[in-house]
C-alpha positions in Angstrom: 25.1 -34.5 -120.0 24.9 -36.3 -116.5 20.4 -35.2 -116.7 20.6 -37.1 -120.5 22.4 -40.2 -119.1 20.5 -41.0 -116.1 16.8 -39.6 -117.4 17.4 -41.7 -120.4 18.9 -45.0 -118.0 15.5 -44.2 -116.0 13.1 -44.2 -118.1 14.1 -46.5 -120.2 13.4 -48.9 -117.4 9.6 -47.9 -117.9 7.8 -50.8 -119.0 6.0 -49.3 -122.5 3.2 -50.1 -121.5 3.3 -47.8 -118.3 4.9 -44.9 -120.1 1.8 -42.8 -120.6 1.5 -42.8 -116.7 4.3 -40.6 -116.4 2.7 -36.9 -116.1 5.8 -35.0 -115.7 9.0 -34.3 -113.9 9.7 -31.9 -110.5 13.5 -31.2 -110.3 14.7 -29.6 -107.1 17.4 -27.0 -106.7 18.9 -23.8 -105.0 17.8 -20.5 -106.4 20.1 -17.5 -107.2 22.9 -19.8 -107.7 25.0 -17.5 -108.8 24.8 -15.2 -106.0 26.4 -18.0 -103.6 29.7 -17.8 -104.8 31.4 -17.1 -101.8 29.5 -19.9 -100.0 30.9 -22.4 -102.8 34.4 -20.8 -102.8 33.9 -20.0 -106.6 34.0 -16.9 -108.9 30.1 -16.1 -109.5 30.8 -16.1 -113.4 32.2 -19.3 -113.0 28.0 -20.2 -111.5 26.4 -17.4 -114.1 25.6 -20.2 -116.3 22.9 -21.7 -113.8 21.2 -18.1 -114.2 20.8 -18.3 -117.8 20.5 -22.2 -118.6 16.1 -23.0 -119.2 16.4 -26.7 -117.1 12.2 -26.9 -117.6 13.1 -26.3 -121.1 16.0 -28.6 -121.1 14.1 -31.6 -119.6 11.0 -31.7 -121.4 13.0 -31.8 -124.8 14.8 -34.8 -123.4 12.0 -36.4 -121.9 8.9 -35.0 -123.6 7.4 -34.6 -120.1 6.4 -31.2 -118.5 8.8 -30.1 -115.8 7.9 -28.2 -113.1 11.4 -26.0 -111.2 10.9 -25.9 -107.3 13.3 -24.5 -104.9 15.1 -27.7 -103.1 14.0 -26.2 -99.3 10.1 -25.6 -100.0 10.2 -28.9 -102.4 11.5 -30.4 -99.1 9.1 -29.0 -96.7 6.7 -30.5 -99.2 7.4 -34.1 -99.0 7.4 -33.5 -95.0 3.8 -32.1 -95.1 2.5 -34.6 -97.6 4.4 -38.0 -96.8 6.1 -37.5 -93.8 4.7 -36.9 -89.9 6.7 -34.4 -88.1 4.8 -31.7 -89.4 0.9 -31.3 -87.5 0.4 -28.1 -86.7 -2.0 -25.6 -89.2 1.3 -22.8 -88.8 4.9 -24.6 -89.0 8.7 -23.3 -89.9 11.0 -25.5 -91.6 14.7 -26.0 -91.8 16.6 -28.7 -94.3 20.0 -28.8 -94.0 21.5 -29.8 -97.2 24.6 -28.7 -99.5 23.1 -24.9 -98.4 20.4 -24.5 -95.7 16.7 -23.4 -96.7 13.4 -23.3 -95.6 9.8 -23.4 -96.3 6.3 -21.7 -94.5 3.0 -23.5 -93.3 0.3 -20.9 -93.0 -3.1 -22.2 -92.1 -2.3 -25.9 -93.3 -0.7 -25.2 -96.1 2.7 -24.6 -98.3 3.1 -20.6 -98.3 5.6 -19.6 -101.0 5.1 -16.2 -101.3 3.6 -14.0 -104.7 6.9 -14.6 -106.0 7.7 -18.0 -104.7 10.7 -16.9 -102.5 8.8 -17.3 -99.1 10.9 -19.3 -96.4 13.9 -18.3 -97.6 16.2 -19.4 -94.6 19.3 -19.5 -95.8 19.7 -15.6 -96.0 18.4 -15.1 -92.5 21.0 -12.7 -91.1 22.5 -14.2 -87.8 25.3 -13.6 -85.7 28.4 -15.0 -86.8 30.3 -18.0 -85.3 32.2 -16.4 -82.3 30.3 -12.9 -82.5 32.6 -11.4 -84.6 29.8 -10.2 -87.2 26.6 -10.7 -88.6 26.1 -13.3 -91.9 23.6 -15.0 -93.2 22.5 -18.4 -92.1 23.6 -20.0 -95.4 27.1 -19.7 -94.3 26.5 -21.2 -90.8 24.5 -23.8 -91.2 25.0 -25.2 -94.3 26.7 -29.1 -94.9 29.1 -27.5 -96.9 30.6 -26.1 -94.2 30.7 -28.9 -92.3 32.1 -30.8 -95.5 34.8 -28.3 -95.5 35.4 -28.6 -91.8 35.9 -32.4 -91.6 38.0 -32.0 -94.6 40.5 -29.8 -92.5 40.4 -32.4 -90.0 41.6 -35.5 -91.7 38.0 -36.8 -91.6 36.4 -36.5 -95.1 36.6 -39.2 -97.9 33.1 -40.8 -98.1 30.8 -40.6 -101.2 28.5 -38.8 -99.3 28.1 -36.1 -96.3 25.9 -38.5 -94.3 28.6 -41.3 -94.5 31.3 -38.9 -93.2 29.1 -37.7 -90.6 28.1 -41.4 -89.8 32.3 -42.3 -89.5 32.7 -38.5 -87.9 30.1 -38.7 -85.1 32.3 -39.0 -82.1 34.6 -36.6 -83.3 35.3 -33.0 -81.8 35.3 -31.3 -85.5 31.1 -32.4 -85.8 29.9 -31.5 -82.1 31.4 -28.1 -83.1 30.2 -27.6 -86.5 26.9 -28.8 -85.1 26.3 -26.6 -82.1 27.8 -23.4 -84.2 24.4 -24.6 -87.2 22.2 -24.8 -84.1 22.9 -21.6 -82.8 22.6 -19.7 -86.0 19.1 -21.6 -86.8 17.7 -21.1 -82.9 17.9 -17.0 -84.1 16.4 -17.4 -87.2 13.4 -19.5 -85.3 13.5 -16.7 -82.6 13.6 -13.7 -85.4 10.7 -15.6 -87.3 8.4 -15.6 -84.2 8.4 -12.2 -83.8 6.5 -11.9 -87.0 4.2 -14.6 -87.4 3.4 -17.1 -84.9 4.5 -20.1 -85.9 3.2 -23.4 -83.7 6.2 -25.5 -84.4 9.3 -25.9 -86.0 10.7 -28.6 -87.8 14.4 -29.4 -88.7 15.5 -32.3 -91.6 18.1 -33.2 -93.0 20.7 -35.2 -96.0 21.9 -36.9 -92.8 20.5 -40.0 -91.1 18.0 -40.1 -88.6 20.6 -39.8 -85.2 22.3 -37.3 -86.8 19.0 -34.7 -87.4 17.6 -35.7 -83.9 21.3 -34.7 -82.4 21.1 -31.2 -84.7 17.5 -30.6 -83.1 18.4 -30.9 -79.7 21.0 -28.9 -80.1 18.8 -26.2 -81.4 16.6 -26.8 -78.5 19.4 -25.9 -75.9 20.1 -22.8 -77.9 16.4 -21.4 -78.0 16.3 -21.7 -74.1 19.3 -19.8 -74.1 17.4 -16.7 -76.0 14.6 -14.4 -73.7 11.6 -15.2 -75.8 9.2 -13.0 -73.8 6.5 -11.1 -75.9 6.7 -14.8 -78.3 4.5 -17.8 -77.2 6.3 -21.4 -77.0 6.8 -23.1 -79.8 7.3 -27.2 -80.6 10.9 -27.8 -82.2 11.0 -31.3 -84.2 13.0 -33.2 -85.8 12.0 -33.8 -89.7 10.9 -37.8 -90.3 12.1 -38.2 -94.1 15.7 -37.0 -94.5 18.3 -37.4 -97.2 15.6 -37.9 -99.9 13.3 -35.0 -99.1 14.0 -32.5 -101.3 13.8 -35.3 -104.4 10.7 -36.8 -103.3 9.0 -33.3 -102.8 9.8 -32.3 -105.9 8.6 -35.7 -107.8 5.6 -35.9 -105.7 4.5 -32.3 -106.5 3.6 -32.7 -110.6 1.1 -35.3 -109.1 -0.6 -32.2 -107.1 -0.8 -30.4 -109.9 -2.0 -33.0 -112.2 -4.8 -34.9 -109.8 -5.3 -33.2 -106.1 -9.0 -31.7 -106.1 -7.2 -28.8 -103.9 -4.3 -27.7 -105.5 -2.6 -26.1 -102.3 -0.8 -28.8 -100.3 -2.8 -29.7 -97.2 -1.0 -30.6 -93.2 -1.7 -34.1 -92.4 -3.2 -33.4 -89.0 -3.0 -35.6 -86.4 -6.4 -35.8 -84.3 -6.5 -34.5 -80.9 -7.0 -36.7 -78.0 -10.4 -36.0 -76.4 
């Protein structure tokens, strides 16, 4: 009901004239959905529905446009390689901290998602829990629902939106906490990761604002000098440049790929090298 109201509300807006410009749809969203129940604090048949439901189908009978499914991470990681300009390097890990935490791969310039498009899959990253009591998977560390639910529980939630309560929560003990518990948990995955492919940077976004990712990276930073890399080579840590609307603008920018790049794989934006 809420994809019918706004896709109609959107395109609507389309002058007529411009409506056969429109060469499909990218929606971006979490796979397995139902398997994160415990993350979401729900019963997984209460999230079984999001197994079964055909969203490409659903879409293109509403719009009439193809529609193309990507996972929210790797759609993110997309926008960063093909709009944004923390990402250089021909070999690059990424992080994007949103509702959950995922990832996406750059091998040899470009996306990697794997024969069964489940490459860069972060959030599962088994890491040493918060306070070394046991091992979980990143997803439950360094997610923004977490953090959601830990301003909550300290009087500090109430915004529309997690970047505003960050923004209103920044000088407050419950984020610095939150935040250096996410870092630690994504400084093992980078450390686990360059043990098996040798990755020449690492970049980190988020759905926060700017100061907020740049604080989250150097607080990863701290926690990967903290780790005895030897047998690993050094590795760049950034922060990600486009933020809140990165997964959204990967996953609209991507039918255009598909419909009029000459290479279909998505290609780094290098930066040239000083002589």
């Amino acid at each position: 009901a809420l994809l019918r109201r706004h896709l109609t509300g959107m395109l609507g807006r389309v002058e007529p004239t411009l409506r056969d410009r429109l060469v499909g749809i990218g929606v971006a969203i979490p796979g397995q959905l139902s398997g994160w129940g415990d993350v979401l604090g729900l019963d997984p048949r209460e999230l079984r529905e999001w197994d079964e439901v055909d969203i490409a189908g659903e879409i293109a009978v509403l719009t009439g446009l193809s529609c193309e499914i990507w996972n929210d991470a790797t759609a993110a990681c997309a926008a960063e390689m093909l709009l944004g300009s923390a990402i250089t390097t021909g070999s690059a890990l990424y992080f994007y901290v949103g509702t959950f935490i995922g990832g996406g791969v750059v091998l040899d310039g470009k996306l990697y998602e794997g024969p069964r498009r489940n490459a860069g899959a972060l959030g599962s990253m088994p890491v040493v829990g918060r306070g070394g009591a046991r091992f979980e998977q990143l997803i439950h560390q360094g997610s923004l629902l977490g953090l959601e639910r830990a301003l909550n529980e300290a009087g500090l939630a109430g915004e529309p939106e997690i970047r505003a309560t960050v923004r209103a929560a920044r000088d407050t003990l419950a984020w610095r906490v939150w935040r250096q518990g996410a870092a630690e948990g994504i400084a093992q995955a980078i450390a686990a990761a360059l043990c098996v492919i040798d990755f020449e940077s690492v970049v980190i976004d988020a759905m926060l604002d700017p100061e907020d990712v740049a604080a989250l990276t150097d607080d990863v930073r701290r926690a990967m000098a903290r780790f005895d890399l030897t047998g690993t080579l050094p590795v760049t840590i950034a922060a990600g440049s486009i933020g809140f609307s990165a997964r959204a603008l990967g996953a609209a920018i991507l039918p255009l790929v598909r419909n009029f790049s000459p290479d279909q794989e998505l290609l780094v934006k290098r930066v040239p090298v000083a002589a």
